[in-house]
C-alpha positions in Angstrom: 0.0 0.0 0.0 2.6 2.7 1.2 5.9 3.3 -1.2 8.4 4.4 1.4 12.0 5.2 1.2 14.8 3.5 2.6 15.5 4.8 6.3 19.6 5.1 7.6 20.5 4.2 11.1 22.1 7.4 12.8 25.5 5.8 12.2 24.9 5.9 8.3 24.3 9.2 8.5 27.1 10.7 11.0 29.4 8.2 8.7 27.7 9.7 5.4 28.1 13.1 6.4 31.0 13.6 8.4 32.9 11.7 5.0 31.5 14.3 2.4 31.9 17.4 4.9 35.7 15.7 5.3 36.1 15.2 1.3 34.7 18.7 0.8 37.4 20.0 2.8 40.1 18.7 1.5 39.5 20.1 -1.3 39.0 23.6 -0.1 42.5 23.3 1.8 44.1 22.4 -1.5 43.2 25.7 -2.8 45.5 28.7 -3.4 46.1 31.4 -1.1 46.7 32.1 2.8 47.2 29.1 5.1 44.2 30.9 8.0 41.6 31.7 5.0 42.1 28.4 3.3 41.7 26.5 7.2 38.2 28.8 8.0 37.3 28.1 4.7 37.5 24.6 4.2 35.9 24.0 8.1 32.9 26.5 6.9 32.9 24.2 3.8 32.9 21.3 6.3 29.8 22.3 8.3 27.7 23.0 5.3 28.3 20.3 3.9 27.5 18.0 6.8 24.4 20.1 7.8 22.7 19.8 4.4 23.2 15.9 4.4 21.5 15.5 7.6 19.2 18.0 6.8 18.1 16.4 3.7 17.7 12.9 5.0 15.9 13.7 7.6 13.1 15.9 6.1 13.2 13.1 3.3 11.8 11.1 6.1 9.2 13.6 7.0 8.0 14.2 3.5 7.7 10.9 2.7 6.2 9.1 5.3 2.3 10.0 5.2 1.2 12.7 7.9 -1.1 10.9 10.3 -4.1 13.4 10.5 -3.8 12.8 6.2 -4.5 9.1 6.6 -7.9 7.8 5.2 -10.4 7.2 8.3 -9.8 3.0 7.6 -5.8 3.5 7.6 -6.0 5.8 10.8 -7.8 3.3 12.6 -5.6 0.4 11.6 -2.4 2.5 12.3 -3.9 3.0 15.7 -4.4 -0.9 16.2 -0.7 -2.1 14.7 1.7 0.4 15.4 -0.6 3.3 17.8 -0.7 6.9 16.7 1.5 8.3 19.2 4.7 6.4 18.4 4.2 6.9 14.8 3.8 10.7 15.5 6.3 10.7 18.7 9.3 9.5 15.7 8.5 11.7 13.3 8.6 14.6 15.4 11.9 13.7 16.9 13.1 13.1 13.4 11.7 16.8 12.8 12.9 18.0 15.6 16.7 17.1 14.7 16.5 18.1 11.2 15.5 22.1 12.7 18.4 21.7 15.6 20.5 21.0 12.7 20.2 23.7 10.7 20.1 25.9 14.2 23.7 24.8 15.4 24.9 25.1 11.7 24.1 28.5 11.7 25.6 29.2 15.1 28.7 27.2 14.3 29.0 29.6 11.0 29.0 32.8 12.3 31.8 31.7 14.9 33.9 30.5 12.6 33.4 33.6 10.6 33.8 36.3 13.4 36.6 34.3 15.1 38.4 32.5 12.6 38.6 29.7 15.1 37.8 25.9 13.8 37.4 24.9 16.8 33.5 25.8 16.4 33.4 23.3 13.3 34.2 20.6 16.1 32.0 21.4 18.2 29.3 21.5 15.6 30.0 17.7 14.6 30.1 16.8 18.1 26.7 18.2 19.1 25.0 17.0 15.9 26.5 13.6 16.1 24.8 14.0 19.7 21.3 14.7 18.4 21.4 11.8 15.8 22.4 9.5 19.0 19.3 11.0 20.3 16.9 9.9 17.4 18.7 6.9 16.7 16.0 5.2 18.6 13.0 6.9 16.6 15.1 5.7 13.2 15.2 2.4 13.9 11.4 2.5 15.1 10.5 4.5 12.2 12.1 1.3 10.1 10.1 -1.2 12.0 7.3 0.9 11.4 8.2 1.0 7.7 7.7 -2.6 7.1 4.2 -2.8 9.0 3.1 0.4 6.5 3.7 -1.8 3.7 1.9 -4.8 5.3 -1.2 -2.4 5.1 -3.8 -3.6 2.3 -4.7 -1.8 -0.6 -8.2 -1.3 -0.4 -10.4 -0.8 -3.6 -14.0 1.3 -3.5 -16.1 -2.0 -4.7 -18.5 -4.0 -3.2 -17.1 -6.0 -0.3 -17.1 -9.4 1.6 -15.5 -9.9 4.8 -15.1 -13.4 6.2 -15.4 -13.4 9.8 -15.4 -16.2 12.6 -13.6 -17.6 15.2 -9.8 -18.6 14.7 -9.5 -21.8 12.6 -12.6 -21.7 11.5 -11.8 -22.3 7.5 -11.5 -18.5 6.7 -8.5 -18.2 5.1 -9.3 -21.9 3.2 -12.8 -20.4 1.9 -10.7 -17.1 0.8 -8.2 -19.2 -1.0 -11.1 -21.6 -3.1 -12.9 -18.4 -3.9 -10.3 -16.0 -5.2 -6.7 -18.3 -5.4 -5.4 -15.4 -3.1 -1.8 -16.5 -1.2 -3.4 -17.0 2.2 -1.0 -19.1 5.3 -3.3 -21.6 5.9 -2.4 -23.7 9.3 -4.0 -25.9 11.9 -3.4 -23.2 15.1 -5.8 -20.3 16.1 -5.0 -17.1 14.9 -2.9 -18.2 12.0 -4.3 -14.8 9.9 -3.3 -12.0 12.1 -3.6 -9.2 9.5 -6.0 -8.3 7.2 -6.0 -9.9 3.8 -7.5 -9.0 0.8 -8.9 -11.0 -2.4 -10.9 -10.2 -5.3 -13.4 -12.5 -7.3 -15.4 -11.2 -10.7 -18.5 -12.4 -11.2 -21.2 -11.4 -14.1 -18.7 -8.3 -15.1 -18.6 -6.9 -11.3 -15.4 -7.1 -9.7 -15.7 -7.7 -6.0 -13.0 -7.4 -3.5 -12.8 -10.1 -0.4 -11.5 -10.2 3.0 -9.8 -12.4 4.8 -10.5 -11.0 9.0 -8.5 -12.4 11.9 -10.5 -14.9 14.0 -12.5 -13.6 16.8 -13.0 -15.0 20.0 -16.5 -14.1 21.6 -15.6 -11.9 24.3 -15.6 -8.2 25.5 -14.1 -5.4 23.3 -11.5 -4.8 26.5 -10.5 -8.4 26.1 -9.8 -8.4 22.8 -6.3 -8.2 21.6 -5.0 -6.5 18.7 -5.1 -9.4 16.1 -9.0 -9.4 16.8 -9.4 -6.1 16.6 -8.6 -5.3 13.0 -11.2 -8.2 12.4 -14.0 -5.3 13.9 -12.1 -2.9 12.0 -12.6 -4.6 8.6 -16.2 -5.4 9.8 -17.3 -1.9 11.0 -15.5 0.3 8.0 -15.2 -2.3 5.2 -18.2 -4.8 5.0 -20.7 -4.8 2.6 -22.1 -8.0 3.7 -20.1 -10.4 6.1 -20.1 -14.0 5.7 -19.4 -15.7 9.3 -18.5 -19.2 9.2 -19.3 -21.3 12.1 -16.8 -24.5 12.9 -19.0 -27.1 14.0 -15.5 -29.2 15.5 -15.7 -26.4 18.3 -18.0 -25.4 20.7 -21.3 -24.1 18.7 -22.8 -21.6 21.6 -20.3 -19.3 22.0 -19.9 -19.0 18.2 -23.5 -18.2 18.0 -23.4 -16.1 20.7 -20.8 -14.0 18.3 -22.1 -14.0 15.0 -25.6 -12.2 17.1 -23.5 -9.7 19.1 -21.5 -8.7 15.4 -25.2 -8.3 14.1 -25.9 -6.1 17.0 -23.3 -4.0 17.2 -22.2 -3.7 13.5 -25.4 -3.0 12.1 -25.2 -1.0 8.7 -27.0 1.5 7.2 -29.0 -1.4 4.8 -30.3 -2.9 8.0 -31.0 0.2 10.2 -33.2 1.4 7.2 -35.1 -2.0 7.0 -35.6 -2.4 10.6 -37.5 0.9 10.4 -39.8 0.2 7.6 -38.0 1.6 4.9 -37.1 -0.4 1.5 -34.9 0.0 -1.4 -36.3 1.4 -4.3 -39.8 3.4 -2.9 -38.3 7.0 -2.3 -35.8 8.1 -5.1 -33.1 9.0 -2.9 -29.8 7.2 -3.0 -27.1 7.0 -0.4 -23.6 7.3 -1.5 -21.1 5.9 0.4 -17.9 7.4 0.1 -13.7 6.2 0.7 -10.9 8.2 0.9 -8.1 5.7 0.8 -7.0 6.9 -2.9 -7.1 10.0 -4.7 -7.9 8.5 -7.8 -11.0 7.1 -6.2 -11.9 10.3 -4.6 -12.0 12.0 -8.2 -14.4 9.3 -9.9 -16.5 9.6 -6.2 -16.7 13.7 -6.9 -17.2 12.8 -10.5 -20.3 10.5 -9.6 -21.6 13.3 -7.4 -21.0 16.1 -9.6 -23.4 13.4 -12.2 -26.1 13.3 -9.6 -26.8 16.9 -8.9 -30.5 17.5 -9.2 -31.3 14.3 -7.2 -32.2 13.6 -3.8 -28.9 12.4 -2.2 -27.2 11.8 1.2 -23.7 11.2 1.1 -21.8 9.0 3.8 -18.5 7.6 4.9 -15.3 9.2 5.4 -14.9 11.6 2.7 -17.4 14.1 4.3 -15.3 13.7 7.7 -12.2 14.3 6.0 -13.2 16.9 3.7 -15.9 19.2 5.2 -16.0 21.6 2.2 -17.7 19.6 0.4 -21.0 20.5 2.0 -20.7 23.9 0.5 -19.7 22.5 -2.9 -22.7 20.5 -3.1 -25.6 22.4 -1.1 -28.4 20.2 -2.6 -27.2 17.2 -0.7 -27.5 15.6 2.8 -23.8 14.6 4.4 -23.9 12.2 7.0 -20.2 11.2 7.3 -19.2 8.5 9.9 -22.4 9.3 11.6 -24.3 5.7 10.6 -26.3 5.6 13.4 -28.2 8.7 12.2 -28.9 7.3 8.4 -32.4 6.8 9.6 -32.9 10.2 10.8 -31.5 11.6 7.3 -33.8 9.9 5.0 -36.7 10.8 6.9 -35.3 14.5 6.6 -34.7 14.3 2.9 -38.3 12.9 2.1 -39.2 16.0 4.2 -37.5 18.0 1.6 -35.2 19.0 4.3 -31.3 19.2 4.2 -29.4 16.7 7.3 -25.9 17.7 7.6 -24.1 15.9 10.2 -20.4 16.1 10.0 -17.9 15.9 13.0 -15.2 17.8 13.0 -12.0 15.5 12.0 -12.0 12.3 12.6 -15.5 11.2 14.5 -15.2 7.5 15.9 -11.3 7.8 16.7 -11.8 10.9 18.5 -14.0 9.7 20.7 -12.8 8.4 24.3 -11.2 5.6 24.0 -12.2 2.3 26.0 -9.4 1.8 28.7 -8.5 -2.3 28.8 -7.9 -1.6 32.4 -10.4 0.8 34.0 -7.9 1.1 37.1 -5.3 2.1 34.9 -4.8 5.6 32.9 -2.1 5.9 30.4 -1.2 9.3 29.8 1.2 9.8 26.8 3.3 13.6 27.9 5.0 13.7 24.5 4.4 13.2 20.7 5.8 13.8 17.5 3.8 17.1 16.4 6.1 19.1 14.3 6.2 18.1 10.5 7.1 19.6 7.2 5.1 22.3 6.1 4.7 21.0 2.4 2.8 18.7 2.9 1.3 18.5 6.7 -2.2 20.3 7.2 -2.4 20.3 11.0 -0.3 21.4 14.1 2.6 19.5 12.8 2.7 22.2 10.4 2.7 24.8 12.5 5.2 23.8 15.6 8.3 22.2 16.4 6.2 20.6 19.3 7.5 17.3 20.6 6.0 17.4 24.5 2.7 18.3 25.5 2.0 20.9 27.6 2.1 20.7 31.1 -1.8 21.9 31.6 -3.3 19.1 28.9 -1.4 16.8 30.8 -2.6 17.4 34.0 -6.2 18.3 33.0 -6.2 14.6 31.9 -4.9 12.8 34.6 -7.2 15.2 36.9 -10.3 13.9 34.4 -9.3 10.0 34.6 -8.6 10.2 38.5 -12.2 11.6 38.3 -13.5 8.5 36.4 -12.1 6.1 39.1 -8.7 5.5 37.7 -6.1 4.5 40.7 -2.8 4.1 38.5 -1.5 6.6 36.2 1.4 5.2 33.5 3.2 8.3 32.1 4.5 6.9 28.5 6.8 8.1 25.3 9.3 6.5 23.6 11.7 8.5 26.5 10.0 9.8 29.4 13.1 11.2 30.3 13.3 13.4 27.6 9.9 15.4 28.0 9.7 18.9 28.1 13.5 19.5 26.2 11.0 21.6 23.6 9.4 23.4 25.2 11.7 24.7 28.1 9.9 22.2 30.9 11.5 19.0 32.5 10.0 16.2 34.0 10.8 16.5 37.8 8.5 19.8 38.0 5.7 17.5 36.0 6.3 15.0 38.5 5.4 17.4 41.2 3.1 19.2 39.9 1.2 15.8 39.0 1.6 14.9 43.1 -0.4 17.8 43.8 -3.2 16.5 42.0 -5.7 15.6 44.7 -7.2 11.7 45.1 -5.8 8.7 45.9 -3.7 7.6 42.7 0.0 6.2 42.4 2.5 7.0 39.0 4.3 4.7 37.4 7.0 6.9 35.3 7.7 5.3 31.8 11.4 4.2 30.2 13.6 6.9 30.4 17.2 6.6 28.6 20.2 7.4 30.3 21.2 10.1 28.5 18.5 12.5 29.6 18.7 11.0 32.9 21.9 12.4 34.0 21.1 15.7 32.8 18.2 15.8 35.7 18.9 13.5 37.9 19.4 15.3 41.6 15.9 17.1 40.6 14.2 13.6 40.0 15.7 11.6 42.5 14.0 14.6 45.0 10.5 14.3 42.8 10.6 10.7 43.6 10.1 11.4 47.2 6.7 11.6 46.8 4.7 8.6 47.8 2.7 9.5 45.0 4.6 8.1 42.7 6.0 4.5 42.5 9.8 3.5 43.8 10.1 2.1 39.9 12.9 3.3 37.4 13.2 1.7 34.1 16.6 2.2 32.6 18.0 0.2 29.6 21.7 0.4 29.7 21.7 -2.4 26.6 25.0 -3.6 27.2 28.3 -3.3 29.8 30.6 -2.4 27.1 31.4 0.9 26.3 32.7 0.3 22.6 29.4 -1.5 22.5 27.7 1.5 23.6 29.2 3.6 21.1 28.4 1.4 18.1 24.9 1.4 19.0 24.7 5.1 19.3 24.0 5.3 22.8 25.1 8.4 24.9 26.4 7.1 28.0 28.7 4.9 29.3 28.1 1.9 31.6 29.6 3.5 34.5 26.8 6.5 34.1 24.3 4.0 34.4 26.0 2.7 37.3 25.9 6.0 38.5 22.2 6.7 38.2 21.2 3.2 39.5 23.7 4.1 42.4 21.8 7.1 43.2 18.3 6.2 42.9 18.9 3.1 45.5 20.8 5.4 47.8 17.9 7.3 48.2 15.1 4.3 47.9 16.8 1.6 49.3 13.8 -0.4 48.3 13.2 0.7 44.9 12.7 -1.2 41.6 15.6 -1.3 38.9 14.4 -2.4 35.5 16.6 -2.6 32.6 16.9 -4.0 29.0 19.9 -5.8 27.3 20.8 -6.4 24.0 23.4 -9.5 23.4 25.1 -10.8 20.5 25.2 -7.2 18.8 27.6 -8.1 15.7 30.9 -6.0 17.9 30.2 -7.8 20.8 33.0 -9.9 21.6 33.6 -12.3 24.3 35.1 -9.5 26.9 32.1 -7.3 26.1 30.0 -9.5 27.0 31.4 -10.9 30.1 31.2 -6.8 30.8 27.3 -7.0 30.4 27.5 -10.1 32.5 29.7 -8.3 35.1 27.4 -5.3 34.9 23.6 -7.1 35.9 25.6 -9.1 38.5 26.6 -6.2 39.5 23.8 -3.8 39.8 21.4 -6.6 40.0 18.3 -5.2 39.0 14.7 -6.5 40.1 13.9 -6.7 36.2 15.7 -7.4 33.2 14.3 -7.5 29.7 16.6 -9.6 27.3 16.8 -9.0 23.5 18.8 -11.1 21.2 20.0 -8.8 18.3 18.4 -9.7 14.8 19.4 -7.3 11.6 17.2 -5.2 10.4 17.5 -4.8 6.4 19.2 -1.9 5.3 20.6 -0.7 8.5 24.3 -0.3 9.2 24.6 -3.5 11.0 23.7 -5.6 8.1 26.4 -5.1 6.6 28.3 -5.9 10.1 29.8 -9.4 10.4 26.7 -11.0 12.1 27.9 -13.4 14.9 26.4 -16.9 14.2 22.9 -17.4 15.7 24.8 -20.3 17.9 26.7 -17.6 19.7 24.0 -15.2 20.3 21.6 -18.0 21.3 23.8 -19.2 24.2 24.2 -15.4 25.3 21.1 -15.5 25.7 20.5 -18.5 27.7 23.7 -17.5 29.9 21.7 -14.2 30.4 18.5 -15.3 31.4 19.7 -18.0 33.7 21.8 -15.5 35.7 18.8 -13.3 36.0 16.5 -16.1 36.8 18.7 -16.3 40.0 19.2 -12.7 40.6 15.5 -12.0 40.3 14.8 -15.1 42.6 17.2 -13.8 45.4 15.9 -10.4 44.8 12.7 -11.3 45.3 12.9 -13.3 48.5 14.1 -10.5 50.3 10.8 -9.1 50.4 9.3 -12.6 52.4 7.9 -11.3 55.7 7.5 -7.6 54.2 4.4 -6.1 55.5 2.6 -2.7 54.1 0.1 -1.0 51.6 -0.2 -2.4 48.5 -3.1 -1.1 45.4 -5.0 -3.6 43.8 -5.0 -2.7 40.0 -5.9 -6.1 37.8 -6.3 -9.6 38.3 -4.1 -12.4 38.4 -3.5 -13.9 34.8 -3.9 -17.3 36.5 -6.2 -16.6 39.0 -6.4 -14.3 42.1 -5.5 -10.8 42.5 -2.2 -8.7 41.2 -1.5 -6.2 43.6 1.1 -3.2 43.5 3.2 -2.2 46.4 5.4 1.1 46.7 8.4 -0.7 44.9 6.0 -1.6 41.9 6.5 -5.2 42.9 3.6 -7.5 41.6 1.8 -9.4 44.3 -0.6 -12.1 44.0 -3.3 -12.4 46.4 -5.9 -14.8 46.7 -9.5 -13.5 47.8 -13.0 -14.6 47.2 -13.8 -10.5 47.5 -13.4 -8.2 44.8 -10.4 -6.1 45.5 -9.8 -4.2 42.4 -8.8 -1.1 43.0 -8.8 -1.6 46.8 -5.6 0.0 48.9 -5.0 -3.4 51.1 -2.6 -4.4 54.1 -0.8 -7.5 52.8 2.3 -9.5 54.0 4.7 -11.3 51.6 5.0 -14.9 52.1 6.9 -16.2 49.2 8.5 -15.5 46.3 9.0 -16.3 42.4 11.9 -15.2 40.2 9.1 -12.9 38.5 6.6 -12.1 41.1 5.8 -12.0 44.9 3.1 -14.4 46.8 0.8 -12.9 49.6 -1.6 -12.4 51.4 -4.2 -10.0 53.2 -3.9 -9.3 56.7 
């Protein structure tokens, strides 16, 4: 569906760059005339050279990958489901935001070398944008992940439409394949399909387009995962008729149970109209449904309309959501946009000879609240990727270089989701560390500010890098004081080696990390350390990684997320020697097992520990999982419901991953 253009790692670029700027200098030194004019020169030659190759690539980026708020309703909604709007936008406004520091510290770095004659500003101007490309290099490699999943979306056509729903293994993707020959996996596990397919049959001249849904489970929208979801998706926003299948190898009552709750809650405008009396054919007025996934089929749609002037007509779907003007260019017709629920309501208008125009302002179903999975919990995103190129982008990424949100929206929601019974509040971005860099704030003084907040609510702070750590870490080690807020850090550090470190662009060294773990337990002798690893990166020898080894037995956190590397196509590190799959495998292993001890010895330190601990969700195996000040997880056993209950429980055994309890 989406052409997109190749993505470099941050060490492509710095290596790109910094070659040219050092080529183009060569060749200004080798020049005639004096020695001092051909040195400022050739650095001034140097910097611009290097600032318009980052500069390039990096609004490349922006212009090429499709503005969210652009998107069609459909490829919104599905962005939303597989990849989630804020860390699309949260990339590409850090990509944004580099590419204008760029051309800021070039500028800067050019008028000192032109007032003083001294290079050493042409230094300092690699340094600090090699720095800010170690700052996105996360955002580029999520923005090539992110890459691959865009061109996973389907291409969606503006002609009639089957969807094949049911539960998982139910014969879906066998039926798609016998009636269009489309390249379907086809397996004997649940779940097999978990992205929506397309196929096309032609019958009788009419070229209809069929889908292939992931299987659905009956059971709450809050229970469903993300596979199911796109499922509703292609049913809500795709179907013109659905074909359920029903697998009569598996239990037939829940199955039934589905296909009538899928009739009841994705009733279309064909059966609203029915069940109110009305038929096809008796009035003269005809609904027009309308797509905006292609500009070619938004033309012919405009063309049709422009065809039907004269004639009673109410158009629907997304194109009257996503282009409002087009109520003014056709005032004889009705709009009803997203709005299905009131199709009844506009025929009855039209045969009135009135005009219904009901159009939400952007996008209507995805801006409306959005169902938490966990009613206990609120996450709160505090920054996004809101500043874009202005050549394309029609909203605020157009007009800002905005990357964290203000301070007031953030605390007006937590204050509204604290009011709607919420007991946890998870601040998230890709770095929580990093909020507020933008816009002159900084996250201690959110953290306090958020502590003020009155009610009886605890904060779990989000992944914060490092880097941005050390640069505030005295002012949040004192905002952590607050009971508020949960004795939790999460800190990748990735690996003990500081060569290591460097080659994956990280901005720190393993004795800063040291340092910040160092300080936080100093003052919280109880709290939570979670970090991430990375092993068998391709430069990771043998003594690098018995440095990562030394580092977790050292600092041995109460968490530890493991990663084995895996190339990514077309980064830097494919063309790396890649160590053999043996090597990182038993890395791996030697990792987790040394873990699975520190975690266990960790965690039975807490036996016999007695104090508050929140209720927030329940056990996935039964029981009750309950939070105490350290963020430790708690099972409880209880035949009363504790959610979201503030109870006095003693610890009374342990797991590698989780404590055992109970209420006293």
């Amino acid at each position: 569906m989406f052409n997109l253009p190749y993505i470099p790692t941050s060490t492509e670029l710095v290596d790109r760059a910094f070659r040219e700027g050092s080529r183009k200098a060569r060749a200004k030194r080798s020049t005639k005339g004096p020695r001092e004019i051909r040195i400022r020169k050739s650095e001034e030659a140097r910097v611009k050279v290097i600032g318009r190759i980052i500069k390039a690539d990096l609004r490349a980026i922006i212009r090429n990958f499709p503005s969210y708020e652009q998107l069609p309703e459909f490829y919104q909604r599905l962005l939303d489901i597989r990849i989630e709007k804020d860390r699309y936008k949260k990339s590409l406004g850090a990509i944004q935001w580099c590419a204008n520091g760029i051309e800021r510290i070039e500028g800067e770095a050019l008028r000192k070398i032109r007032t003083s004659g001294d290079t050493k500003f042409a230094r300092e101007f690699m340094g600090r944008s090699s720095s800010m490309l170690r700052q996105i290099s996360d955002d580029l490699n999520e923005l090539i992940e992110i890459r691959g999943t865009l061109r996973e979306f389907p291409d969606i056509e503006e002609i009639p439409t089957l969807v094949i729903a049911g539960y998982p293994n139910a014969g879906k993707s066998t039926f798609m394949y016998n009636l269009t020959g489309s390249k379907v996996k086809i397996a004997s596990y649940p779940f097999t399909t978990q992205r929506i397919l397309i196929g096309h049959r032609k019958i009788k001249h009419q070229r209809y387009q069929i889908i292939d849904s992931p299987g659905l489970l009956d059971r709450s929208m809050e229970e469903r995962n993300r596979i199911e979801l796109q499922a509703i998706l292609a049913i809500s926003e795709l179907a013109d008729a659905i074909l359920f299948l029903i697998d009569p190898t598996q239990e037939i009552e829940p199955q039934i149970h589905l296909l009538k709750e899928i009739k009841k809650s994705f009733k279309m405008m064909a059966g609203l109209l029915a069940e109110n009396g009305f038929e096809f054919g008796d009035n003269g007025i005809l609904i027009v449904n309308t797509c905006t996934v292609k500009t070619p089929t938004e033309r012919k749609i405009l063309k049709r309309l422009e065809r039907l002037r004269g004639r009673k007509v109410i158009v629907t779907g997304c194109l009257p959501s996503a282009e409002p003007s087009i109520t003014e260019k056709f005032p004889e017709f009705s709009f009803l946009g997203m709005n299905v629920e009131d199709i009844v309501n506009a025929v009855r208008a039209v045969e009135n000879g009135d005009r219904f125009v009901r159009i939400k302002e952007g996008r209507c179903r995805l801006e409306l609240p959005r169902r938490r999975e966990n009613p206990l919990v609120g996450i709160i995103p505090i920054a996004q990727g809101c500043a874009g190129d202005c050549s394309f982008c029609i909203t605020r990424l157009a007009r800002g270089h905005l990357i964290s949100y203000q301070r007031e929206l953030i605390l007006e929601n937590i204050e509204r989701v604290i009011s709607e019974g919420v007991r946890e509040i998870w601040l998230t971005a890709q770095d929580v560390g990093a909020y507020g860099i933008d816009i002159g704030e900084n996250l201690p003084d959110l953290l306090r500010d958020i502590c003020k907040i009155r009610g009886r609510f605890k904060v779990r702070v989000g992944m914060m890098n490092p880097s941005h750590v050390l640069e505030i870490l005295d002012e949040l080690t004192l905002a952590y004081k607050d009971e508020k807020i949960y004795k939790f850090l999460h800190i990748p550090v990735q690996s003990g080696d500081d060569k290591v470190l460097r080659d994956m662009n990280r901005r720190y060294t393993a004795n800063d990390f040291r340092r910040i773990v160092s300080d936080f337990r100093r003052n919280f002798p109880e709290m939570t350390i979670s970090t991430d690893v990375i092993v068998g990166f391709p430069t990771e020898d043998d003594k690098a990684f018995e440095k990562t080894v030394n580092l977790i037995e050292d600092v041995r956190p109460e968490v530890l997320n493991i990663s084995r590397f895996w190339t990514r196509p077309g980064t830097r590190a494919e063309k790396l020697r890649a160590l053999h799959g043996r090597i990182t495998k038993y890395r791996s292993r030697i990792m987790n097992g040394i873990f699975r001890k520190i975690g266990l010895e960790g965690n039975r330190k807490w036996i016999g520990w007695e104090g508050r601990a929140l209720v927030s969700e329940k056990g996935k195996r039964g029981g009750f999982c309950a939070r105490n000040l350290a963020y430790k997880p708690i099972i409880l056993h209880s035949d009363e419901d504790l959610l979201g209950r503030s109870v006095n429980v003693r610890v009374t055994d342990a797991t590698h991953y989780d404590l055992r309890g109970e209420i006293i």
